[in-house]
N, C-alpha and C positions, 0 to 999 in steps of 0.2 A: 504494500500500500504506500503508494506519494503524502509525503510529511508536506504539510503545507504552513508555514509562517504567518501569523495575523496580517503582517505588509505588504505580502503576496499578491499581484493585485489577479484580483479572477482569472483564471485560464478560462482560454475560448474553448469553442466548440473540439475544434481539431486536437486541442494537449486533453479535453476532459474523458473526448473517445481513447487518446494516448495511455493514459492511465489506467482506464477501464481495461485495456488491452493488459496490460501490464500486471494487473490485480488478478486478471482472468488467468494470466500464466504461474501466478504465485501460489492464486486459491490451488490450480493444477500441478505444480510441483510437491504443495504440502500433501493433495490428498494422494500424491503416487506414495511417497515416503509410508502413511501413514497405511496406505493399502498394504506395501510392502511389509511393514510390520503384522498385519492381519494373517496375510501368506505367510511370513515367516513364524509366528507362533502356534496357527493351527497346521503347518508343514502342508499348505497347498501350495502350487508353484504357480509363476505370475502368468500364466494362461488360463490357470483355470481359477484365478481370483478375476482377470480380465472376462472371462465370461459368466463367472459369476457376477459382474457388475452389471454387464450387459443385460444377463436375466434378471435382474433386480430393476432395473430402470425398465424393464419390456411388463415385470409386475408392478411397478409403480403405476405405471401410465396407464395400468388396465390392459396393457396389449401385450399379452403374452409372445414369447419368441416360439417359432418353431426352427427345427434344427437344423435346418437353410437357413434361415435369417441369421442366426447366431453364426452360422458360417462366414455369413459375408460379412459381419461386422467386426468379424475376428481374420478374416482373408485370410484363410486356412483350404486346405481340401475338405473332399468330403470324408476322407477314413479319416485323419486328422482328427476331425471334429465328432465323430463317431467315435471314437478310441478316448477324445476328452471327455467327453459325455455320459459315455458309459462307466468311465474312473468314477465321476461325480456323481456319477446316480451311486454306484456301489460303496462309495463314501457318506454316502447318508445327505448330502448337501442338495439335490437335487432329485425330483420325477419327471417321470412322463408322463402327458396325460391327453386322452383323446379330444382330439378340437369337436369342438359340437358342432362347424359351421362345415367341415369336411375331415370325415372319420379316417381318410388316409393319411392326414396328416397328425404329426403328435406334437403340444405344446410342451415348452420347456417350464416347471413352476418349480417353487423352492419347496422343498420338504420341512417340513416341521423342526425337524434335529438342525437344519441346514439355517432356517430363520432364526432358531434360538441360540446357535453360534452368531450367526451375526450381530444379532443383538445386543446380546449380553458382550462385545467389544464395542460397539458405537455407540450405544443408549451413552459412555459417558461423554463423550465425540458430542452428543446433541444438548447435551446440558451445558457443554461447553459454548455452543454456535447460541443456547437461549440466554446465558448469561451476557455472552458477548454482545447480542444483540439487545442486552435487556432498557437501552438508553433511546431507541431507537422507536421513534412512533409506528402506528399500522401504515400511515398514509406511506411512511419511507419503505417501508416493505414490498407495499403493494408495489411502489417506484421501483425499486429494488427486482421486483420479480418480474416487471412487465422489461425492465434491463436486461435480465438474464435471459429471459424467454428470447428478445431482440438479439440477442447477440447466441443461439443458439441458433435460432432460424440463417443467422447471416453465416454461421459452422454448417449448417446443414446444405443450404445453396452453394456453399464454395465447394463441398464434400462431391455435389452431385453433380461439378464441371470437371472434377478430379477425371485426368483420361483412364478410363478401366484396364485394368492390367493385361497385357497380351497372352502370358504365360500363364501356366498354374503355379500356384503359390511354392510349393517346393521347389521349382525351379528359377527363382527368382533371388538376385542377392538383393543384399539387403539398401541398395540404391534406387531398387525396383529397376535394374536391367533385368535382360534372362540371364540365367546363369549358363554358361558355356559347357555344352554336353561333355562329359571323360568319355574318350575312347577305352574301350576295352585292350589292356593289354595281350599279348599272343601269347596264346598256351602251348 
């Protein structure tokens, strides 16, 4: 967050979206660390804490992921993502469960065991974020979330200009070139 000075005289439009920018990548580095802590204590690894977030935000919003989606948000293959999912279900963190709107496909939801971990490490994470925010009117909130909402939609549009990858994700370094096929040595 930008420390600002009483003498300061207002920043314009351009330094206060700067800022925002700036806040947006710190709120994002603190919650990677603190994710990483989560994965490090219950011994899941940052894939499958990364798709557990993904299913977490797809139950928050009411919209469940199915295990395509969670594919592409994690731009993974399909066994890849098959071989995560069935880790996580077998770990108790997550189920499967029949979509009502088409019974061939299966939703990804969190399991009970899988919520009450999470829980019980972030419930103090949110006593944290209501204390912090306890100075702070509704009106700034609501200001607050119509910002955030704004500045996800403008992640979402820039996401869906993004050129789609040519390759499958295995064969791809980490530049997003492809990755250059090995010859098979002669036997």
């Amino acid at each position: 967050m930008t420390k600002r000075r009483a003498d300061d005289p207002a920043p314009d439009r351009a330094e206060l979206e700067r800022q925002l920018s700036a806040d947006l990548r710190a709120i994002t580095a603190r919650s990677d660390r603190v994710g990483r802590h989560f994965a490090r204590v219950n011994e899941v690894s940052s894939n499958d804490f990364r798709a557990l977030l993904h299913i977490m935000v797809g139950e928050t919003a009411q919209a469940p992921l199915t295990l395509a989606q969670l594919r592409q948000h994690m731009d993974v293959s399909p066994a890849a993502i098959t071989y995560l999912v069935d880790r996580m279900i077998e770990a108790g963190h997550i189920r499967r469960e029949a979509d009502p709107e088409d019974r061939r496909k299966w939703l990804l939801r969190y399991q009970e065991s899988g919520m009450s971990l999470a829980h019980a490490f972030f419930r103090p994470l949110g006593a944290h974020m209501s204390a912090a925010m306890a100075g702070l009117s509704d009106d700034d909130l609501v200001a607050a979330h119509r910002v955030f909402a704004a500045m996800i939609e403008g992640m979402s549009a820039f996401e869906e200009e993004l050129p789609k990858p040519s390759a499958p994700p295995s064969t791809r370094l980490a530049s997003g070139a492809a990755a250059p096929r090995r010859q098979q040595a002669p036997r």
